[in-house]
mmJSON file of the N, C-alpha and C atoms, coordinates in Angstrom:
{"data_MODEL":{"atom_site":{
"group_PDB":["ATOM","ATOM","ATOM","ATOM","ATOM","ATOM","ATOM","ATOM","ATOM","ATOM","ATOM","ATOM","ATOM","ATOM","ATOM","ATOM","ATOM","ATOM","ATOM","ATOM","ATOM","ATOM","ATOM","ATOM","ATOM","ATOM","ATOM","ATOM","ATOM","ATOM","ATOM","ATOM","ATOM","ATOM","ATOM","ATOM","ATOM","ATOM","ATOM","ATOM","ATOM","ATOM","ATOM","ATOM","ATOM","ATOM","ATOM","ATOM","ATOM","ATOM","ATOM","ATOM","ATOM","ATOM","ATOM","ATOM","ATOM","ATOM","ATOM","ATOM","ATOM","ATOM","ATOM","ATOM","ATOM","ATOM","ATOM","ATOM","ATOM","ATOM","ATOM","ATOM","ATOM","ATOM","ATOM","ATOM","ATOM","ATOM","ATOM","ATOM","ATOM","ATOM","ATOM","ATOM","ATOM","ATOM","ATOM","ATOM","ATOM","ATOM","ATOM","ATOM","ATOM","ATOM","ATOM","ATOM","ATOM","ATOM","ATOM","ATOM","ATOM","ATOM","ATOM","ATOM","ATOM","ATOM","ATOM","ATOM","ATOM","ATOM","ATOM","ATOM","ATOM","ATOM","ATOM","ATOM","ATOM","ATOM","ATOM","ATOM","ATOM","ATOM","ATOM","ATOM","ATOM","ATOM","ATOM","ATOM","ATOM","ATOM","ATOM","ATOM","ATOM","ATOM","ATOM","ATOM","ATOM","ATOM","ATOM","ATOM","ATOM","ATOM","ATOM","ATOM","ATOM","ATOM","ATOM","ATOM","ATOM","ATOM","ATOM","ATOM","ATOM","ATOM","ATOM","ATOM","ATOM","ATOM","ATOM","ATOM","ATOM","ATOM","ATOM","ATOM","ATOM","ATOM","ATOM","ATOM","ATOM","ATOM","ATOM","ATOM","ATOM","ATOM","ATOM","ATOM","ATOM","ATOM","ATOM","ATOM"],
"id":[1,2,3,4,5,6,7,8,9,10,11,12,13,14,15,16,17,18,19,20,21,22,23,24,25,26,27,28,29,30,31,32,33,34,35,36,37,38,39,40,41,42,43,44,45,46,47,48,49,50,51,52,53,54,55,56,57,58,59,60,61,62,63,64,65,66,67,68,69,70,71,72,73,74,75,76,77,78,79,80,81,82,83,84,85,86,87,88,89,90,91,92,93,94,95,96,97,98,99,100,101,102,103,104,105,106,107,108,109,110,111,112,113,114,115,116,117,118,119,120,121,122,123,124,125,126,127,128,129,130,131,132,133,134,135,136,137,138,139,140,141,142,143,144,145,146,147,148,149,150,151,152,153,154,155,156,157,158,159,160,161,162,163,164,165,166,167,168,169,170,171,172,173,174,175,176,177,178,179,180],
"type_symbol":["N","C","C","N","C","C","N","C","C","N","C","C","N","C","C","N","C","C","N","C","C","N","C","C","N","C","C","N","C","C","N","C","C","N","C","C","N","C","C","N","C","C","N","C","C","N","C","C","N","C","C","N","C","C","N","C","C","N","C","C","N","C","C","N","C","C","N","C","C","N","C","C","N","C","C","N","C","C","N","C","C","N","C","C","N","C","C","N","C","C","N","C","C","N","C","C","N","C","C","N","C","C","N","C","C","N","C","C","N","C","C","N","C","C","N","C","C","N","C","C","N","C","C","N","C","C","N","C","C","N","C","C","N","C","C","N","C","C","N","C","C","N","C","C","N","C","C","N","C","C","N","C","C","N","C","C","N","C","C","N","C","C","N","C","C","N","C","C","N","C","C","N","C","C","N","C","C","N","C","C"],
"label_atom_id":["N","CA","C","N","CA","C","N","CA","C","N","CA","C","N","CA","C","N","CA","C","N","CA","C","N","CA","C","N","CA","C","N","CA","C","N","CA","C","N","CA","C","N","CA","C","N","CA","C","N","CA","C","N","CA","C","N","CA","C","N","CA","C","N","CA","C","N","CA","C","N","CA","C","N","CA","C","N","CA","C","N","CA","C","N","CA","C","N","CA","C","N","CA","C","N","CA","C","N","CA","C","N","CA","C","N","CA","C","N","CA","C","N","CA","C","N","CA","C","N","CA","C","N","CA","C","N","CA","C","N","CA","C","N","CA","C","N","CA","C","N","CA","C","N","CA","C","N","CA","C","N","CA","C","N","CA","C","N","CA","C","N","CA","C","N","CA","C","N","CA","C","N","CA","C","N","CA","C","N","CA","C","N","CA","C","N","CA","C","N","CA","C","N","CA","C","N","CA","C","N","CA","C","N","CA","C","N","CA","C"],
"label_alt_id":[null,null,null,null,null,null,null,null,null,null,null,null,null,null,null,null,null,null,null,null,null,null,null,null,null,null,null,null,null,null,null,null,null,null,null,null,null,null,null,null,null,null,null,null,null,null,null,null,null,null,null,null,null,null,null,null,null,null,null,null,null,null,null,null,null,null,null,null,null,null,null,null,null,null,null,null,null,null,null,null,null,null,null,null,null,null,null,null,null,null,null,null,null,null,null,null,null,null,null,null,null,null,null,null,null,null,null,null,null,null,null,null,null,null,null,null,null,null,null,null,null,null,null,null,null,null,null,null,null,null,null,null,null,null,null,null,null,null,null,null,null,null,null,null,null,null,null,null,null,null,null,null,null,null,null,null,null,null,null,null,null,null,null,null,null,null,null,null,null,null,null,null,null,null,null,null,null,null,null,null],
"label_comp_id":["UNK","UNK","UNK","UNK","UNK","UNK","UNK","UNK","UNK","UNK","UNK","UNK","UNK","UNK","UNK","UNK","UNK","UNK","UNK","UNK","UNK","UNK","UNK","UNK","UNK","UNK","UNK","UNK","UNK","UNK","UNK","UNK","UNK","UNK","UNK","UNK","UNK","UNK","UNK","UNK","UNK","UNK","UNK","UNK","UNK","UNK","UNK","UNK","UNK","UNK","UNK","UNK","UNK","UNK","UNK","UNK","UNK","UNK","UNK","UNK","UNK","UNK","UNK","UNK","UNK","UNK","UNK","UNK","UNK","UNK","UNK","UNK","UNK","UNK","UNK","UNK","UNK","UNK","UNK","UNK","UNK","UNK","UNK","UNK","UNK","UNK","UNK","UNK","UNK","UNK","UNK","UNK","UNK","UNK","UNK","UNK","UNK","UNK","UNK","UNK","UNK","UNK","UNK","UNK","UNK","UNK","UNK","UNK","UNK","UNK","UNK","UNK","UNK","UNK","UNK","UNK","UNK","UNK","UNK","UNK","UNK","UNK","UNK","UNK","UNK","UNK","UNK","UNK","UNK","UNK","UNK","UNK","UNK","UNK","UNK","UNK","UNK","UNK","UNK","UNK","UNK","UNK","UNK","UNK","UNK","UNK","UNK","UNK","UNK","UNK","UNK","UNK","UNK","UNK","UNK","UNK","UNK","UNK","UNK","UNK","UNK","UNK","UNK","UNK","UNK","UNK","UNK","UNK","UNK","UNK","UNK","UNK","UNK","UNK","UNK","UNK","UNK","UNK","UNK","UNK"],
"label_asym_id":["A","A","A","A","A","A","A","A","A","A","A","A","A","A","A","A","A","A","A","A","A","A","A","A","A","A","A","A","A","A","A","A","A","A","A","A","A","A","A","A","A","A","A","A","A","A","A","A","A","A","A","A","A","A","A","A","A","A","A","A","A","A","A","A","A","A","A","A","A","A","A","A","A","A","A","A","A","A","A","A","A","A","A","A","A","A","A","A","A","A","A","A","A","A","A","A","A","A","A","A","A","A","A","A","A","A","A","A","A","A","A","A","A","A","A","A","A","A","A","A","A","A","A","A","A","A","A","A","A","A","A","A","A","A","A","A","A","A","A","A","A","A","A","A","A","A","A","A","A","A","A","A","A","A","A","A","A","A","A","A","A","A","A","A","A","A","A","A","A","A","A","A","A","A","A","A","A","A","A","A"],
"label_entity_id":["1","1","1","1","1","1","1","1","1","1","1","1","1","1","1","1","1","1","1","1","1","1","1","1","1","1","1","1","1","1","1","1","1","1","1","1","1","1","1","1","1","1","1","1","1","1","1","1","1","1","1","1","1","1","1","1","1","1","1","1","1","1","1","1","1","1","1","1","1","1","1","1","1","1","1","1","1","1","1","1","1","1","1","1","1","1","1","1","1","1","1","1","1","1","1","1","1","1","1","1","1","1","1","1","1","1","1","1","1","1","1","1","1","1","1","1","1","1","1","1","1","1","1","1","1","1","1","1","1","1","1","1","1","1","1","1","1","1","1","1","1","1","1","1","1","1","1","1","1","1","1","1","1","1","1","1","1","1","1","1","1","1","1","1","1","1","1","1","1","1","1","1","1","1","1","1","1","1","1","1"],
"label_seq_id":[1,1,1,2,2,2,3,3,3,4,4,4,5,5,5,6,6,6,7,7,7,8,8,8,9,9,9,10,10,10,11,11,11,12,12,12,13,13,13,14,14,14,15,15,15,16,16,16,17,17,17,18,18,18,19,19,19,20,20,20,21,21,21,22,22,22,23,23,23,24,24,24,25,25,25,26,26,26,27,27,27,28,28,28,29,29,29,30,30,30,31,31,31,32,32,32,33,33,33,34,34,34,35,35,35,36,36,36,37,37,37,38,38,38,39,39,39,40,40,40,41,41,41,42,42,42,43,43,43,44,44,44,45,45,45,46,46,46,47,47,47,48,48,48,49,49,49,50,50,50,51,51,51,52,52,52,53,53,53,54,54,54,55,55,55,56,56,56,57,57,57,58,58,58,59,59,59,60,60,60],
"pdbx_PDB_ins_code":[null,null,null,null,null,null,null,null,null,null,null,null,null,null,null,null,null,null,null,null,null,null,null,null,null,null,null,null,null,null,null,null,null,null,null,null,null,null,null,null,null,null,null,null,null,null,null,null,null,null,null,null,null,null,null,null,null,null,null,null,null,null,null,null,null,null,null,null,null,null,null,null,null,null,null,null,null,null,null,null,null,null,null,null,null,null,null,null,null,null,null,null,null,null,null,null,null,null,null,null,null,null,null,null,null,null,null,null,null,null,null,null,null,null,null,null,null,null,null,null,null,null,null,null,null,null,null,null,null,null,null,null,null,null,null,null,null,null,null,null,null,null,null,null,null,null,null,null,null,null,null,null,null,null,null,null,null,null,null,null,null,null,null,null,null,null,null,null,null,null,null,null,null,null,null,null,null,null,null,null],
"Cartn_x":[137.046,136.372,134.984,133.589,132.822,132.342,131.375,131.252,130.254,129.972,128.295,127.314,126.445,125.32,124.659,124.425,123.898,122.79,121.983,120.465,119.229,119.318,118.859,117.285,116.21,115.119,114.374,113.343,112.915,111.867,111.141,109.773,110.285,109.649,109.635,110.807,110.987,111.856,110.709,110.888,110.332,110.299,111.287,110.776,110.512,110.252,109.305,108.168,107.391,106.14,105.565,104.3,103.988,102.883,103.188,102.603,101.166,100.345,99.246,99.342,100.688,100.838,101.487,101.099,101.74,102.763,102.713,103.984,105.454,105.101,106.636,105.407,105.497,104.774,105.472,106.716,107.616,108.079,108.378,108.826,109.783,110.216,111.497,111.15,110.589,110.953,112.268,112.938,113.909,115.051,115.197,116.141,114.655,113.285,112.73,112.09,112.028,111.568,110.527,110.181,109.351,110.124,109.757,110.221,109.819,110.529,109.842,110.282,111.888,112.42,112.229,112.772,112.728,113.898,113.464,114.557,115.864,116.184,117.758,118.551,117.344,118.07,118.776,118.045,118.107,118.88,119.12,120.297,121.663,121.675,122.997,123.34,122.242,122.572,123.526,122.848,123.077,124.386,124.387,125.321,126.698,126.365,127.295,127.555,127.019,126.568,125.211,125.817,124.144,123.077,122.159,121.239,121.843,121.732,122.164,121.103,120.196,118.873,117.853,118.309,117.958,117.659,116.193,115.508,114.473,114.267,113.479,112.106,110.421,109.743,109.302,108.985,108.642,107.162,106.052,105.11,104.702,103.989,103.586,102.128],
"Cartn_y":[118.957,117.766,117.7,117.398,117.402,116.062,116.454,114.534,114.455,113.13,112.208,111.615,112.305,111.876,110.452,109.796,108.411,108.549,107.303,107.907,107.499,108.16,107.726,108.269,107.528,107.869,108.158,108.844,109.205,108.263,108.386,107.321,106.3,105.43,104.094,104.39,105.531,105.87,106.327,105.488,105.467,107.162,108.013,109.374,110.464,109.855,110.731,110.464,111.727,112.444,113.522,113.543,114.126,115.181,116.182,117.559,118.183,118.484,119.421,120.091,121.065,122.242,122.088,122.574,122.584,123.104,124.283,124.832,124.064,123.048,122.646,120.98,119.881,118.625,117.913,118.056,116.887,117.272,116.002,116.647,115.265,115.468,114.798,115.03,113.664,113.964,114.02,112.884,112.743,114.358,115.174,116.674,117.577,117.525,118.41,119.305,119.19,120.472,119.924,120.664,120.46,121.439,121.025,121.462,121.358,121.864,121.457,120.536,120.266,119.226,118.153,116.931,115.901,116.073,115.503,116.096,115.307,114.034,113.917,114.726,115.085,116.55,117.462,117.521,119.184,119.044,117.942,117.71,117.746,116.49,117.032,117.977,119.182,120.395,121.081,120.956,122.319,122.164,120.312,119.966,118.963,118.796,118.155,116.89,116.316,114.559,114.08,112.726,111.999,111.745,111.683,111.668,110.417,110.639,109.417,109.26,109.697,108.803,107.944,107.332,106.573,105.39,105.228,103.644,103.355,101.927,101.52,101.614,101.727,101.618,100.042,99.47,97.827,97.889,98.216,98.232,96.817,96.055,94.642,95.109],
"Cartn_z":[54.903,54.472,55.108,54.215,54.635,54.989,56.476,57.001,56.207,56.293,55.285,56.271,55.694,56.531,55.716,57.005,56.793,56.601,55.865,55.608,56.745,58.016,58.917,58.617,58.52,57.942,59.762,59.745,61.683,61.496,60.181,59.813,60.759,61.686,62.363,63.601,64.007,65.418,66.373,67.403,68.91,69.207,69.135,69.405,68.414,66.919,65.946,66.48,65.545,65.922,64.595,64.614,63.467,64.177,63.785,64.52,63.551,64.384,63.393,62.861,62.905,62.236,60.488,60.156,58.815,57.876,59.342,58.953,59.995,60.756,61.359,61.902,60.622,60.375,61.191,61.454,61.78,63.374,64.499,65.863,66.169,67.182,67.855,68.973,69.967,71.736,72.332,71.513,72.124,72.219,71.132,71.121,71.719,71.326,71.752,71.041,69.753,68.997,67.774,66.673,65.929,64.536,63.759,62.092,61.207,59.693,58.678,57.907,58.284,57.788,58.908,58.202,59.305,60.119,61.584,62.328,62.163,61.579,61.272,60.504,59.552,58.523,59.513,60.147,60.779,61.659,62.315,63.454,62.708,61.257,60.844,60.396,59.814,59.277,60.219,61.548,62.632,63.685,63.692,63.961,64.123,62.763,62.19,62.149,63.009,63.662,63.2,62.788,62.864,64.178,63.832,65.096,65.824,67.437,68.143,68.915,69.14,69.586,68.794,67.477,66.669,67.638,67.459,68.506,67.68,67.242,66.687,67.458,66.796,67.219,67.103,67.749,68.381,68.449,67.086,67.129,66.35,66.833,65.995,65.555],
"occupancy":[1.0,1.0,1.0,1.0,1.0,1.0,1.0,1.0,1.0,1.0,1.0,1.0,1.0,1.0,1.0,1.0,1.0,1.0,1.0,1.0,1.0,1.0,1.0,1.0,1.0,1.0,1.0,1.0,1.0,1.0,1.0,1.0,1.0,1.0,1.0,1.0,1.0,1.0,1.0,1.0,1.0,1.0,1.0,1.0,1.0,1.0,1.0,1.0,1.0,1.0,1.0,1.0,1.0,1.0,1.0,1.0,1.0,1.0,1.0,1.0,1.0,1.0,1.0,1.0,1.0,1.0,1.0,1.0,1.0,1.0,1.0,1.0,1.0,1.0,1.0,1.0,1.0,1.0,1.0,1.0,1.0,1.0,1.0,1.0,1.0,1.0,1.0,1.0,1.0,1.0,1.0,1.0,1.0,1.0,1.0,1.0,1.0,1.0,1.0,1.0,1.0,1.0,1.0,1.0,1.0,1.0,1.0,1.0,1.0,1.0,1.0,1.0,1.0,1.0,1.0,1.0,1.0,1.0,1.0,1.0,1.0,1.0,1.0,1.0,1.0,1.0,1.0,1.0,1.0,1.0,1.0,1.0,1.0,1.0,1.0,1.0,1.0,1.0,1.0,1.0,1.0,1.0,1.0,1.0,1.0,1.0,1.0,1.0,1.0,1.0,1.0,1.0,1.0,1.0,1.0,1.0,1.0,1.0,1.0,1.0,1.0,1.0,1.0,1.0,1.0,1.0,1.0,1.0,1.0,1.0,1.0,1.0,1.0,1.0,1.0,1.0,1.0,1.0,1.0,1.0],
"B_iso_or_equiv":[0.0,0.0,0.0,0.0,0.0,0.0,0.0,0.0,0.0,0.0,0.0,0.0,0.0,0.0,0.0,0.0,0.0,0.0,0.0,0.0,0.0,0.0,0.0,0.0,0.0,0.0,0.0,0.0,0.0,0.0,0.0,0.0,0.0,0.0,0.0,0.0,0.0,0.0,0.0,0.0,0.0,0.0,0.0,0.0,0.0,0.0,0.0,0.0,0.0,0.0,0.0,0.0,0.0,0.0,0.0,0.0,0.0,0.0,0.0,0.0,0.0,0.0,0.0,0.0,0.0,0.0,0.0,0.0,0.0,0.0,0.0,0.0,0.0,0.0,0.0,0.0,0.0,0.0,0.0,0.0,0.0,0.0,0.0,0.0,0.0,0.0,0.0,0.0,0.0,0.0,0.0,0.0,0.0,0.0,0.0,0.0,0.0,0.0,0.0,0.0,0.0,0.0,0.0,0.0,0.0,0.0,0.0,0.0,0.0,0.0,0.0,0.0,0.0,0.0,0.0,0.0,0.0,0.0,0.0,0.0,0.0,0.0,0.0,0.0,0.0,0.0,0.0,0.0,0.0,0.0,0.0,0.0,0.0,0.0,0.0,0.0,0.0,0.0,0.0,0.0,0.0,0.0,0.0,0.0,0.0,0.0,0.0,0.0,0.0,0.0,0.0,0.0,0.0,0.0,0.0,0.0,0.0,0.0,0.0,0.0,0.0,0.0,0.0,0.0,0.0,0.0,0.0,0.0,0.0,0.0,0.0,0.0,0.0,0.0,0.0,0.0,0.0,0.0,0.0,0.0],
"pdbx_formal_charge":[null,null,null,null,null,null,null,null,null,null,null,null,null,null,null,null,null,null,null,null,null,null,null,null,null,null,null,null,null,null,null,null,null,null,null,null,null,null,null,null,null,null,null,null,null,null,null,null,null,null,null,null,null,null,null,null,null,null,null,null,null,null,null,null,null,null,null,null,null,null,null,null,null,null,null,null,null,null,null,null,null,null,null,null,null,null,null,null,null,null,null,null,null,null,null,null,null,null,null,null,null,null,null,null,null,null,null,null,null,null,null,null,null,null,null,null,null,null,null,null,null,null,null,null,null,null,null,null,null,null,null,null,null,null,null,null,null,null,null,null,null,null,null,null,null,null,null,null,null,null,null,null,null,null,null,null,null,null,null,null,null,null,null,null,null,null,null,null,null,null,null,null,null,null,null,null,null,null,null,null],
"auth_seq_id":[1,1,1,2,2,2,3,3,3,4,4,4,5,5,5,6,6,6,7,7,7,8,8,8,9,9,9,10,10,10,11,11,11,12,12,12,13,13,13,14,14,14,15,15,15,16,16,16,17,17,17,18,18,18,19,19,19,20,20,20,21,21,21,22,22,22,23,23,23,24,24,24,25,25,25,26,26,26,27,27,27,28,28,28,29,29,29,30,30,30,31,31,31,32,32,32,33,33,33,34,34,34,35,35,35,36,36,36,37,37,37,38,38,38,39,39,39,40,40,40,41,41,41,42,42,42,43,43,43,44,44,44,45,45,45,46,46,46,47,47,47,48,48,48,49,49,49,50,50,50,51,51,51,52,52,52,53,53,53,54,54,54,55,55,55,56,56,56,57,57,57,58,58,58,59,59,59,60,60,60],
"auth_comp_id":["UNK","UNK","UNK","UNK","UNK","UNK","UNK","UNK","UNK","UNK","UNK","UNK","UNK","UNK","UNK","UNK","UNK","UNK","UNK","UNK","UNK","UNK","UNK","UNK","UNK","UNK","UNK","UNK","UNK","UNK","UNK","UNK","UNK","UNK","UNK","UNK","UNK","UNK","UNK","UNK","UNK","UNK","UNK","UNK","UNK","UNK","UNK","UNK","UNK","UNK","UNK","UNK","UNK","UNK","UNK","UNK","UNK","UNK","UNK","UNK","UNK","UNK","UNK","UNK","UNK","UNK","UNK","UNK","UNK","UNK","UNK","UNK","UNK","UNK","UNK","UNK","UNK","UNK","UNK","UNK","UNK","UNK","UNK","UNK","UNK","UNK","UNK","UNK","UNK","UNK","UNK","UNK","UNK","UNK","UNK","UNK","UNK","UNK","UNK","UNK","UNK","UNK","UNK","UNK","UNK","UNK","UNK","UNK","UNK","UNK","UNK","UNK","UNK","UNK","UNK","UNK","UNK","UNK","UNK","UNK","UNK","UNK","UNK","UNK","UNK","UNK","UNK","UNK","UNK","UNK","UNK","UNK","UNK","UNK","UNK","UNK","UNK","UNK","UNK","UNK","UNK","UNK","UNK","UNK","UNK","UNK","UNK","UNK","UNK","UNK","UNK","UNK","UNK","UNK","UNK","UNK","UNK","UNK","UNK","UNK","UNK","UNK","UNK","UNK","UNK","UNK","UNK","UNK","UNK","UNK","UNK","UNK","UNK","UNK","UNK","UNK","UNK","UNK","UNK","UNK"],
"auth_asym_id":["A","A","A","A","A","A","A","A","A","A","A","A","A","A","A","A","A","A","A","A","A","A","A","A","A","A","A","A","A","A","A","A","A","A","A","A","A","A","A","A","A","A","A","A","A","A","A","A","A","A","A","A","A","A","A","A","A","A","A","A","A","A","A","A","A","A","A","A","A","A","A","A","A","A","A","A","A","A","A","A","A","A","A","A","A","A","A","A","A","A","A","A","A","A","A","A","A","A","A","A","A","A","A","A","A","A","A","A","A","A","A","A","A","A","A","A","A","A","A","A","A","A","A","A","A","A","A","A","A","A","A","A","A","A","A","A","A","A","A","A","A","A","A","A","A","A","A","A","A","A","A","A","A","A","A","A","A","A","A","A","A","A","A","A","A","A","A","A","A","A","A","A","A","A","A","A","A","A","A","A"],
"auth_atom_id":["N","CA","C","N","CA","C","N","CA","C","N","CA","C","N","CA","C","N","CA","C","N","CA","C","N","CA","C","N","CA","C","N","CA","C","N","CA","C","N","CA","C","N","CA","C","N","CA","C","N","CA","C","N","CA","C","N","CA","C","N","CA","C","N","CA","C","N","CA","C","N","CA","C","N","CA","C","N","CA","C","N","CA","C","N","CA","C","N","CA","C","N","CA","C","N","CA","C","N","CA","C","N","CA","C","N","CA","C","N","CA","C","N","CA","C","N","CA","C","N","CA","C","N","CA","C","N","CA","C","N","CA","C","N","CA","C","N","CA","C","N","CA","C","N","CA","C","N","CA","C","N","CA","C","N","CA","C","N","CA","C","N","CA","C","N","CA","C","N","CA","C","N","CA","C","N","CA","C","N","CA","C","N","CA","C","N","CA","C","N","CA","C","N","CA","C","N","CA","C","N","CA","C","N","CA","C","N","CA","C"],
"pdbx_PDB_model_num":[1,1,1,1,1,1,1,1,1,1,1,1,1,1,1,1,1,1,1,1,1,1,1,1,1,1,1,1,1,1,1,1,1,1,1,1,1,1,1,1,1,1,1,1,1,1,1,1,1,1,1,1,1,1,1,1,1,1,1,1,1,1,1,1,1,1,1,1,1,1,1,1,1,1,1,1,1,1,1,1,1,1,1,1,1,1,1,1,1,1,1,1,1,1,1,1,1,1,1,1,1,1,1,1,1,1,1,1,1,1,1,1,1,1,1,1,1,1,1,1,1,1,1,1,1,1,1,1,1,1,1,1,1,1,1,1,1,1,1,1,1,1,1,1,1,1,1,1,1,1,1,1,1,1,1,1,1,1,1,1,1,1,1,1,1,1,1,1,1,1,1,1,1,1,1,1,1,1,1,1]
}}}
């Protein structure tokens, strides 16, 4: 049985980040890395869980 990923968007999370490169646009402080997908994709791809450092950014 395959799990379901929730639609956790990174847009408006405290540890997204958007990188210069164009070949890997998208980054994550909180796991550490940079990509081409967004990194909730890529966390549930690789491991099977939804992202759990999901934190709102509190920008007014």
């Amino acid at each position: 049985m395959q799990k379901k990923i929730e639609n956790i968007k990174c847009h408006g999370c405290y540890y997204f980040y958007v990188t210069y490169k164009p070949s890997r646009p998208y980054g994550c402080r909180a796991y550490g890395f940079i990509s081409k997908k967004l990194p909730s994709k890529l966390v549930f791809e690789t491991s099977g869980i939804n992202c759990a450092y999901k934190r709102a950014n509190n920008i007014v």
